[in-house]
HTML snippet that shows the backbone in 3Dmol.js (N, CA, C, O; Angstrom):
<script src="https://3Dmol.org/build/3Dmol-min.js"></script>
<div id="view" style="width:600px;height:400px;position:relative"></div>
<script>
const pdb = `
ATOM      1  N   UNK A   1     -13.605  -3.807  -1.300  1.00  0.00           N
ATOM      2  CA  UNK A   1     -13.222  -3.800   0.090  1.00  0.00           C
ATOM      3  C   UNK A   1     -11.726  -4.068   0.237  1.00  0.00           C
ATOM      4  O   UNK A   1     -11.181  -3.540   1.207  1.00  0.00           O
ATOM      5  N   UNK A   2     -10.733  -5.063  -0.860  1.00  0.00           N
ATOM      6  CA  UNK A   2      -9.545  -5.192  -0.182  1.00  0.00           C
ATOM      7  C   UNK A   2      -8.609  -3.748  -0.508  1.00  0.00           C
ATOM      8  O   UNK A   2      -7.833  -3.219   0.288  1.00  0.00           O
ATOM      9  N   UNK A   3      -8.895  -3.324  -1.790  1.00  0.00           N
ATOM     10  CA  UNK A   3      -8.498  -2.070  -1.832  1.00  0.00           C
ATOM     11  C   UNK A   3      -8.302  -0.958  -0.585  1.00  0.00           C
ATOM     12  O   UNK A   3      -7.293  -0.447  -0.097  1.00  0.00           O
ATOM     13  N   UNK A   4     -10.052  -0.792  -0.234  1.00  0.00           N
ATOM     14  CA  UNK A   4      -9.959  -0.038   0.836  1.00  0.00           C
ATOM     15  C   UNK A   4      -9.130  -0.842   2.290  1.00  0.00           C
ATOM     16  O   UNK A   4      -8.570  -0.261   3.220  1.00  0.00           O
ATOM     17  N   UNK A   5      -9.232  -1.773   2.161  1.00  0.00           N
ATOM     18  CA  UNK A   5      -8.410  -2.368   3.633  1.00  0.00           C
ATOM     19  C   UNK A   5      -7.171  -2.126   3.373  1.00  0.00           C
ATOM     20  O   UNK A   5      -6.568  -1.428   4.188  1.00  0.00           O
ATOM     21  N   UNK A   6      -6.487  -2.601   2.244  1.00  0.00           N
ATOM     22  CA  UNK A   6      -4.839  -2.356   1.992  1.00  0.00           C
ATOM     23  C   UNK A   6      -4.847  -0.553   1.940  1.00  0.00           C
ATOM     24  O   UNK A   6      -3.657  -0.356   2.185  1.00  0.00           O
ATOM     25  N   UNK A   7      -5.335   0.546   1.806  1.00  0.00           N
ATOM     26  CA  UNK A   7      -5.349   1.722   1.706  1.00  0.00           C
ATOM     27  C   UNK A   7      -4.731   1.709   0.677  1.00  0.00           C
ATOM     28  O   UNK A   7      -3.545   2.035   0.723  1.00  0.00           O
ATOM     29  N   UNK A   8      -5.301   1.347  -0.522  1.00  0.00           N
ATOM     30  CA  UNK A   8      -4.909   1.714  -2.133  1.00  0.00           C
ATOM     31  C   UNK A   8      -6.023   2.931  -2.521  1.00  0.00           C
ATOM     32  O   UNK A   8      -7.226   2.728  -2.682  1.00  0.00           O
ATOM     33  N   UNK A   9      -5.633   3.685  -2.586  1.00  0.00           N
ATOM     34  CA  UNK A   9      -6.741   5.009  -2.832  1.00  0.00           C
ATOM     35  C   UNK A   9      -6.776   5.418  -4.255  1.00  0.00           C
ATOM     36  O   UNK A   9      -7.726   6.070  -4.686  1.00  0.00           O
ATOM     37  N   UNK A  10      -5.613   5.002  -5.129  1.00  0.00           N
ATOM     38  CA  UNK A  10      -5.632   4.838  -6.672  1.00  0.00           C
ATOM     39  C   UNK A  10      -6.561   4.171  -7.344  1.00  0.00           C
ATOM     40  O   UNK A  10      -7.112   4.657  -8.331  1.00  0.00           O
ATOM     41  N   UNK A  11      -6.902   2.673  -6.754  1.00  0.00           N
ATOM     42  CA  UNK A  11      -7.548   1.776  -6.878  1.00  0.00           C
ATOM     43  C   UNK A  11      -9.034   2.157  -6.357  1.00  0.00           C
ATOM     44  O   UNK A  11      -9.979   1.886  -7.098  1.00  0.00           O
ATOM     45  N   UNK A  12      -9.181   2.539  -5.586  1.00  0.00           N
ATOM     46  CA  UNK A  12     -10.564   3.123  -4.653  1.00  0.00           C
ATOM     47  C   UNK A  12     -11.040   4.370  -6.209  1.00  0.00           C
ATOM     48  O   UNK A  12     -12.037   4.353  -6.931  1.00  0.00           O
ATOM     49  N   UNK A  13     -10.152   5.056  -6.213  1.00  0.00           N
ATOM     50  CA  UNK A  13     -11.088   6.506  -7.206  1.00  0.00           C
ATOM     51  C   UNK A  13     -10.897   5.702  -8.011  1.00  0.00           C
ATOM     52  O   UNK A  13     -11.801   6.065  -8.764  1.00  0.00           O
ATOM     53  N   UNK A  14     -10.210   4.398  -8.802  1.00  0.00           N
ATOM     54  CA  UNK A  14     -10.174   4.079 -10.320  1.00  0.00           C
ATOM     55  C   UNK A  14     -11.694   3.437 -10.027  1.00  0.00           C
ATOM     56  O   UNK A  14     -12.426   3.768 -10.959  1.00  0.00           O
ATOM     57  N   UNK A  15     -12.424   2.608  -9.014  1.00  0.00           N
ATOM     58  CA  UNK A  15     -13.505   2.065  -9.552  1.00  0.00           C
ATOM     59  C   UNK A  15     -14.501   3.044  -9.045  1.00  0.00           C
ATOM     60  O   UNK A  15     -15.688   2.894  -9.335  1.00  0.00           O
ATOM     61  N   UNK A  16     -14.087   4.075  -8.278  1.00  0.00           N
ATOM     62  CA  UNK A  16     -15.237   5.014  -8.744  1.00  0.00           C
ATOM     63  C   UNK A  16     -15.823   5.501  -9.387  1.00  0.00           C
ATOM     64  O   UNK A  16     -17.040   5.546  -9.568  1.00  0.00           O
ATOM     65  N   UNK A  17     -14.395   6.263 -10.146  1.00  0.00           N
ATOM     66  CA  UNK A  17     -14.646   6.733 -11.400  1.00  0.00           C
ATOM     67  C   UNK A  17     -15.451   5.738 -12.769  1.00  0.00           C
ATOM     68  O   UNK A  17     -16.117   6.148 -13.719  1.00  0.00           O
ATOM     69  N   UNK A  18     -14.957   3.946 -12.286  1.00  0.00           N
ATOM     70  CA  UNK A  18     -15.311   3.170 -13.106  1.00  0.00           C
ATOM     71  C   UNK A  18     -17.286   3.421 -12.908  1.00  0.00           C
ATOM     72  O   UNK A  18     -18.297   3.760 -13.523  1.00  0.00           O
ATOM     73  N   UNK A  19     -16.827   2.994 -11.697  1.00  0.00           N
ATOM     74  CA  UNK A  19     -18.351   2.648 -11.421  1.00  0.00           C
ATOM     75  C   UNK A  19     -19.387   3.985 -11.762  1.00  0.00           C
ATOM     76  O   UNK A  19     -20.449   3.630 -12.274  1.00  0.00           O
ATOM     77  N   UNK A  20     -19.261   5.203 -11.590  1.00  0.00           N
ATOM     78  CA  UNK A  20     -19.892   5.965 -12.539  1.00  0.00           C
ATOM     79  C   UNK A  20     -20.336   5.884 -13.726  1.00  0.00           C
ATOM     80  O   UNK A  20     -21.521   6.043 -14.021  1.00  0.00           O
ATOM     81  N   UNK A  21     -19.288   5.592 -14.641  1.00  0.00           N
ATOM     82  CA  UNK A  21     -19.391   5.434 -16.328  1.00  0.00           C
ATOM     83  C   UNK A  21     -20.451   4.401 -16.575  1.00  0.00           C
ATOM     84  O   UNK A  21     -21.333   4.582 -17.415  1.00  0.00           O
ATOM     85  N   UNK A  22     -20.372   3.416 -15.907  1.00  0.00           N
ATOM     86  CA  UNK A  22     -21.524   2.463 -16.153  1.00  0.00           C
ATOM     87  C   UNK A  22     -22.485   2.536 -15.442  1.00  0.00           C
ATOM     88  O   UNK A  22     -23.135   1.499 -15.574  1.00  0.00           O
ATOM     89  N   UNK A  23     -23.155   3.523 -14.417  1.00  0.00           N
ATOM     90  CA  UNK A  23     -24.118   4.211 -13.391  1.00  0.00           C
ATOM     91  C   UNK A  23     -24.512   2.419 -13.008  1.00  0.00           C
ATOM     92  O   UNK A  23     -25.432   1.698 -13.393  1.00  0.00           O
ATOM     93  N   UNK A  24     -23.576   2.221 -12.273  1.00  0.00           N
ATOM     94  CA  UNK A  24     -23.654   1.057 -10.887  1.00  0.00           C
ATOM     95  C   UNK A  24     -23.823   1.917  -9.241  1.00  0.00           C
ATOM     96  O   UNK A  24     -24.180   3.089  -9.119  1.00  0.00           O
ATOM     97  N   UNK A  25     -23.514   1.114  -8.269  1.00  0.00           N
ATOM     98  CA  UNK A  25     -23.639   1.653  -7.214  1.00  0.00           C
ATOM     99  C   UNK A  25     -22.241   0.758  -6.461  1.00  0.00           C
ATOM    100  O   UNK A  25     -22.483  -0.343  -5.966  1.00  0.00           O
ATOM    101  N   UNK A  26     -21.449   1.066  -6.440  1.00  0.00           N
ATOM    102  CA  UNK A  26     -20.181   0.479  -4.895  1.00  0.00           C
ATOM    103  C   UNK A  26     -20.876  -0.016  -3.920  1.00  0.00           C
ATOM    104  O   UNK A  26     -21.856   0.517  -3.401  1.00  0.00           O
ATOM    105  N   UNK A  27     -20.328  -1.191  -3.598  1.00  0.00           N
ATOM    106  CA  UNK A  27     -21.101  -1.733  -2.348  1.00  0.00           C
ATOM    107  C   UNK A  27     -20.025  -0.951  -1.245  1.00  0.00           C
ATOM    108  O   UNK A  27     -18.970  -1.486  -0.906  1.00  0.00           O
ATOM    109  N   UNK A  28     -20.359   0.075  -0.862  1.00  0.00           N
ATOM    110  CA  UNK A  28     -19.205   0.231   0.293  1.00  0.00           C
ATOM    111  C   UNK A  28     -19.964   0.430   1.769  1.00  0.00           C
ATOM    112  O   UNK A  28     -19.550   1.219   2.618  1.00  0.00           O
ATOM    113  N   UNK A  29     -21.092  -0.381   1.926  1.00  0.00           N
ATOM    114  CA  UNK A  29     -21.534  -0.366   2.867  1.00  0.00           C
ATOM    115  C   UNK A  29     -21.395  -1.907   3.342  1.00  0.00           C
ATOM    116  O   UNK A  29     -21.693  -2.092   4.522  1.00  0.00           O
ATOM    117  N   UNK A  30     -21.078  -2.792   2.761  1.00  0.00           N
ATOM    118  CA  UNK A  30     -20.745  -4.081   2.875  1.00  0.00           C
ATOM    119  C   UNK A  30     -19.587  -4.119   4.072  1.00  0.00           C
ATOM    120  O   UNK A  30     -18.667  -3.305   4.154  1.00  0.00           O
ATOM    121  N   UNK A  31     -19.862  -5.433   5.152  1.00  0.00           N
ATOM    122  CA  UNK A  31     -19.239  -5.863   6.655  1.00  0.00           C
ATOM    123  C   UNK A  31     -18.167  -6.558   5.489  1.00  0.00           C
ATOM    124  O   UNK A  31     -18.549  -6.896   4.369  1.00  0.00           O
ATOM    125  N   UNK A  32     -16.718  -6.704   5.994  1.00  0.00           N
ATOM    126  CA  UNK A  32     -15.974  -7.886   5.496  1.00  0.00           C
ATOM    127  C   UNK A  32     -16.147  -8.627   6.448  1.00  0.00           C
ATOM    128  O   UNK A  32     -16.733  -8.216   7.450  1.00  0.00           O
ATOM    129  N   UNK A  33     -15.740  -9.718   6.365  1.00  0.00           N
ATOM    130  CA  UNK A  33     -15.612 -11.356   7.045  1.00  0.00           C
ATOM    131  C   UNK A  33     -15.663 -10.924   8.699  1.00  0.00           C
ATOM    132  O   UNK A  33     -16.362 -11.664   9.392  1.00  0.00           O
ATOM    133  N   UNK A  34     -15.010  -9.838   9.357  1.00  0.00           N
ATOM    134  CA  UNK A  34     -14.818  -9.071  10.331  1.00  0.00           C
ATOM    135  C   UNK A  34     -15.989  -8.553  10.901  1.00  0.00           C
ATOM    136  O   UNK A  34     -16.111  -8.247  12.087  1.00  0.00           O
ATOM    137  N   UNK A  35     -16.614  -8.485  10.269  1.00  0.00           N
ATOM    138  CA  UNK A  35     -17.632  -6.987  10.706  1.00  0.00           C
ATOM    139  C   UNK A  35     -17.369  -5.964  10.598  1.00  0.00           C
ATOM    140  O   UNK A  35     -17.908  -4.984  11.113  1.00  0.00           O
ATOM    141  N   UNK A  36     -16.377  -6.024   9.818  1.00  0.00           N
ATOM    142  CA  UNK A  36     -15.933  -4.137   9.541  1.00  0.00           C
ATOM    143  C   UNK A  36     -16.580  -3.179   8.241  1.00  0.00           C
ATOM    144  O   UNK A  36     -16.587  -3.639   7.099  1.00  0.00           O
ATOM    145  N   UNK A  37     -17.106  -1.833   8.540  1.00  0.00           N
ATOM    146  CA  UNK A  37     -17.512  -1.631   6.982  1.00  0.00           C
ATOM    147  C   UNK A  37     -16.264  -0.766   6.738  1.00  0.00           C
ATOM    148  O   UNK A  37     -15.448  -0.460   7.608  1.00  0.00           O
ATOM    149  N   UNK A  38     -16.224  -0.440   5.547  1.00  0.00           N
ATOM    150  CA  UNK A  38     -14.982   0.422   4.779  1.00  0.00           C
ATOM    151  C   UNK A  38     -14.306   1.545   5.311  1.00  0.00           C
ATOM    152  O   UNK A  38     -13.086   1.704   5.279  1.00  0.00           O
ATOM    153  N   UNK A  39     -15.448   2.611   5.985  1.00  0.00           N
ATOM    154  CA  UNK A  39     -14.971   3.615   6.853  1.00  0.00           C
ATOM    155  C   UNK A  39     -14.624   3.657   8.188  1.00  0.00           C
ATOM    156  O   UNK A  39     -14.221   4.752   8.581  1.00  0.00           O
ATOM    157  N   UNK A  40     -14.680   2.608   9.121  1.00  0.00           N
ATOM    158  CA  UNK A  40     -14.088   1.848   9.961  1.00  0.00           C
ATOM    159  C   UNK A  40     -12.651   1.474  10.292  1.00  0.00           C
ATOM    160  O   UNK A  40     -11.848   1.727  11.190  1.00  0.00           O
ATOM    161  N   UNK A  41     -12.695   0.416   8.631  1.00  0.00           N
ATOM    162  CA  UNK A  41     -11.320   0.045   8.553  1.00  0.00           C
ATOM    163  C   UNK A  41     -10.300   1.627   8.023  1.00  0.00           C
ATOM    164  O   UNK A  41      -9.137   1.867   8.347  1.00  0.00           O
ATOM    165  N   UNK A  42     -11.190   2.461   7.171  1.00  0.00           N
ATOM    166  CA  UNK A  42     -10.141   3.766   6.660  1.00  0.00           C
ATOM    167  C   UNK A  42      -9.552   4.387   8.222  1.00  0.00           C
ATOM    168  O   UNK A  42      -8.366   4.689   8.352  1.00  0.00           O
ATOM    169  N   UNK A  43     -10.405   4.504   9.190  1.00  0.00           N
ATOM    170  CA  UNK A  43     -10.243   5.419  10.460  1.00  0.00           C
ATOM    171  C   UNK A  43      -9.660   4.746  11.286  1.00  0.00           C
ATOM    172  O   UNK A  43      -8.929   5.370  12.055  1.00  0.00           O
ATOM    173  N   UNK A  44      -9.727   3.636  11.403  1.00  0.00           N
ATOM    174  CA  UNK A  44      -8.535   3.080  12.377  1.00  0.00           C
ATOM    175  C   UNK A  44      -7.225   3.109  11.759  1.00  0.00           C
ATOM    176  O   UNK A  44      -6.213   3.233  12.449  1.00  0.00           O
ATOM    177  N   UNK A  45      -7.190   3.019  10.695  1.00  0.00           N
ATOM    178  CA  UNK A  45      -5.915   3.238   9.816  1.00  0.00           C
ATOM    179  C   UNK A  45      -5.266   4.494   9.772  1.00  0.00           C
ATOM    180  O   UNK A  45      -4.040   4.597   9.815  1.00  0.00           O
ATOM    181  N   UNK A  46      -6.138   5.571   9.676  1.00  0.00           N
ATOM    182  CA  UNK A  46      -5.850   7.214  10.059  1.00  0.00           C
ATOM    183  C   UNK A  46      -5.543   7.393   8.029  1.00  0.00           C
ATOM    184  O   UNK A  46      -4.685   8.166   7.602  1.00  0.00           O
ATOM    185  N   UNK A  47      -6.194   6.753   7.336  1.00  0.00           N
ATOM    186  CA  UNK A  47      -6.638   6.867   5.757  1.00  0.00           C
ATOM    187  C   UNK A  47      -7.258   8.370   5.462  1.00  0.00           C
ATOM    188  O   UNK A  47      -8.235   8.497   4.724  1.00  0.00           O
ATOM    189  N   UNK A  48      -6.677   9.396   6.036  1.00  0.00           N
ATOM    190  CA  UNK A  48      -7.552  10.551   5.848  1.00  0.00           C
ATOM    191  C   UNK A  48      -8.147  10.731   4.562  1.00  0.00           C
ATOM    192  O   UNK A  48      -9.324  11.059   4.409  1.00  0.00           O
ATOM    193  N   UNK A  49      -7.117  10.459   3.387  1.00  0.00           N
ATOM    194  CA  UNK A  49      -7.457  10.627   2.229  1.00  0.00           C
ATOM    195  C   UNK A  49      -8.727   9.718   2.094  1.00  0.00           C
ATOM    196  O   UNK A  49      -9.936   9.930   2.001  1.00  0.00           O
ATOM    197  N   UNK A  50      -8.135   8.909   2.115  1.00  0.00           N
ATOM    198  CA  UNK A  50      -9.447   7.623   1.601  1.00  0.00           C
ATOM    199  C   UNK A  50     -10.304   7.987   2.541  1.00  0.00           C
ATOM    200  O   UNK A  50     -10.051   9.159   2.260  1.00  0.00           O
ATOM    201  N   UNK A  51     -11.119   8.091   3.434  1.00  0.00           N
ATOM    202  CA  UNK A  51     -12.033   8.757   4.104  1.00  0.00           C
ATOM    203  C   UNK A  51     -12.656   9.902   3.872  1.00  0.00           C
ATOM    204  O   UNK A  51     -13.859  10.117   4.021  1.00  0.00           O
ATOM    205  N   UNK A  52     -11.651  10.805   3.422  1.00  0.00           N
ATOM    206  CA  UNK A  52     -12.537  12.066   2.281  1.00  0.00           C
ATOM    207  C   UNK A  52     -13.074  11.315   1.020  1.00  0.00           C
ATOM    208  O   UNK A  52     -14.183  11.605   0.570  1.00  0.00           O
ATOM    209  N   UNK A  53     -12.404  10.486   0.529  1.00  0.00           N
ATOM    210  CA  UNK A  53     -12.870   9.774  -0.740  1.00  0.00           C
ATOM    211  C   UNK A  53     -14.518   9.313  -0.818  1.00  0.00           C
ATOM    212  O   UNK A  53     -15.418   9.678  -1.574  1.00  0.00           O
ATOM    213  N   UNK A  54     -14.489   8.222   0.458  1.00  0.00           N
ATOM    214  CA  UNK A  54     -15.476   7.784   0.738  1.00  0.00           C
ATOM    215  C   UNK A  54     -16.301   8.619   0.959  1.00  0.00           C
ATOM    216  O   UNK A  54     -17.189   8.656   0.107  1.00  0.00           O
ATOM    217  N   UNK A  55     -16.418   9.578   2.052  1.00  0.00           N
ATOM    218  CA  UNK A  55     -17.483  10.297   2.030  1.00  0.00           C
ATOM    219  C   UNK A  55     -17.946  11.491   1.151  1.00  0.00           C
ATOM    220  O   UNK A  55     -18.879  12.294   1.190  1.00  0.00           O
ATOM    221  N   UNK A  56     -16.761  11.226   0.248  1.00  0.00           N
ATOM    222  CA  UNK A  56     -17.605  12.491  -0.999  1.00  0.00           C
ATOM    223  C   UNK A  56     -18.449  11.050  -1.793  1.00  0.00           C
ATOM    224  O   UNK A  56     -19.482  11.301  -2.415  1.00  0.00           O
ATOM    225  N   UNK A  57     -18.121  10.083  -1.750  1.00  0.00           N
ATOM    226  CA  UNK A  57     -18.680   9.240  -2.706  1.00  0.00           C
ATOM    227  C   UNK A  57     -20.476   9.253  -2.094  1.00  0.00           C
ATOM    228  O   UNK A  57     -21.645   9.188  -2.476  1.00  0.00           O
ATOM    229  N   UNK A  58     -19.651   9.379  -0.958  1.00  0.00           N
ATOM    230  CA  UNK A  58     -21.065   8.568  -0.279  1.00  0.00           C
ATOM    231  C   UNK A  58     -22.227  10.293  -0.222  1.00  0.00           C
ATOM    232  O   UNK A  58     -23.396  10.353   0.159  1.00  0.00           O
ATOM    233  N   UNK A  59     -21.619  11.098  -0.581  1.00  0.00           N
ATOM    234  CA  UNK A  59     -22.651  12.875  -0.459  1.00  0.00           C
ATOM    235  C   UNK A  59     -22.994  12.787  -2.061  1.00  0.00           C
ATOM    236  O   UNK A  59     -24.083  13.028  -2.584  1.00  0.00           O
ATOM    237  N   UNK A  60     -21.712  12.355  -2.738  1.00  0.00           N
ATOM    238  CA  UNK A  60     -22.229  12.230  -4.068  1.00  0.00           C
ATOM    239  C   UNK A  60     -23.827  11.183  -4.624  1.00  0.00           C
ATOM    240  O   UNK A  60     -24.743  11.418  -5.413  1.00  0.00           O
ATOM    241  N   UNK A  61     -23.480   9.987  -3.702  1.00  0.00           N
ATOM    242  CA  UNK A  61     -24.445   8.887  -3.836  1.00  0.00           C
ATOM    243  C   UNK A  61     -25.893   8.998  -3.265  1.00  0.00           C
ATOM    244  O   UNK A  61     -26.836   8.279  -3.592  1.00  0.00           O
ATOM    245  N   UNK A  62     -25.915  10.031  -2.346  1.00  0.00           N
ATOM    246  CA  UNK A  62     -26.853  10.053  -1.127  1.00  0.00           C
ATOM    247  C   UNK A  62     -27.198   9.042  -0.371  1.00  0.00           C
ATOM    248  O   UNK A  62     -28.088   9.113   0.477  1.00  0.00           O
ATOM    249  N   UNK A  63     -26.687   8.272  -0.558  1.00  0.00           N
ATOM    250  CA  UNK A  63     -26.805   7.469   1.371  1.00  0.00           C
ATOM    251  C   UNK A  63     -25.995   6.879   1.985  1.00  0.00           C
ATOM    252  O   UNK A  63     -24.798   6.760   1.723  1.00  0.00           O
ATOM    253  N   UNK A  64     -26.601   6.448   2.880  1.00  0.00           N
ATOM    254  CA  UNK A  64     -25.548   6.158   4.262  1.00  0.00           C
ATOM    255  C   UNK A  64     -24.289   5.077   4.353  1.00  0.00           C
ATOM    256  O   UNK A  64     -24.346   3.873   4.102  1.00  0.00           O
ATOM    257  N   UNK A  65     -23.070   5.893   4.810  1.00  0.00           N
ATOM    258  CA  UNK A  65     -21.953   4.325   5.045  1.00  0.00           C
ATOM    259  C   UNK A  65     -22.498   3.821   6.363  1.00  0.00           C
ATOM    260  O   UNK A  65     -23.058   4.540   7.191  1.00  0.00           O
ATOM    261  N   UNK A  66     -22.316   2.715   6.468  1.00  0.00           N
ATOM    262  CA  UNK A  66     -22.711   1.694   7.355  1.00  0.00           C
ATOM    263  C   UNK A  66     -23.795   1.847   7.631  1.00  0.00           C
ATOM    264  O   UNK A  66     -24.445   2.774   7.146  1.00  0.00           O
ATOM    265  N   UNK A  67     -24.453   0.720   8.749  1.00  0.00           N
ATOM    266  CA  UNK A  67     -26.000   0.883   9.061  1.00  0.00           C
ATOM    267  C   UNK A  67     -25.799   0.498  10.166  1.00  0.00           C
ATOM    268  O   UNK A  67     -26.731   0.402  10.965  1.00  0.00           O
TER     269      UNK A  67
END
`;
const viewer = $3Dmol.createViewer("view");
viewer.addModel(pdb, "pdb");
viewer.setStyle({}, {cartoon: {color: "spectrum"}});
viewer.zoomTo();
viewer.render();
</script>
């Protein structure tokens, strides 16, 4: 999450890519302290990139950001 809040998008695909290799799952549906989930904080930011990121992760993963 601080990755995605600071809009580090290097950092965002490095533990993607991490998190693949070891077939984990990203919590990127997780509220920070805020109530914010990840694609929230990318879109108020105007993170286009990181927002394509996320949601290929999340078409790649099959399910849902936020709830």
């Amino acid at each position: 999450m601080f990755a995605i809040a600071n809009d580090n998008l290097e950092i965002v695909r490095l533990l993607i890519d991490y998190e693949s290799k070891i077939n984990a799952k990203l919590e990127i549906n997780e509220k920070n302290k805020d109530g914010e989930y990840p694609l929230l904080l990318t879109s108020c930011k105007d993170s286009i990139e990181l927002i394509k990121l996320l949601i290929g992760y999340k078409n790649k993963k099959s399910y849902c950001l936020g709830k």
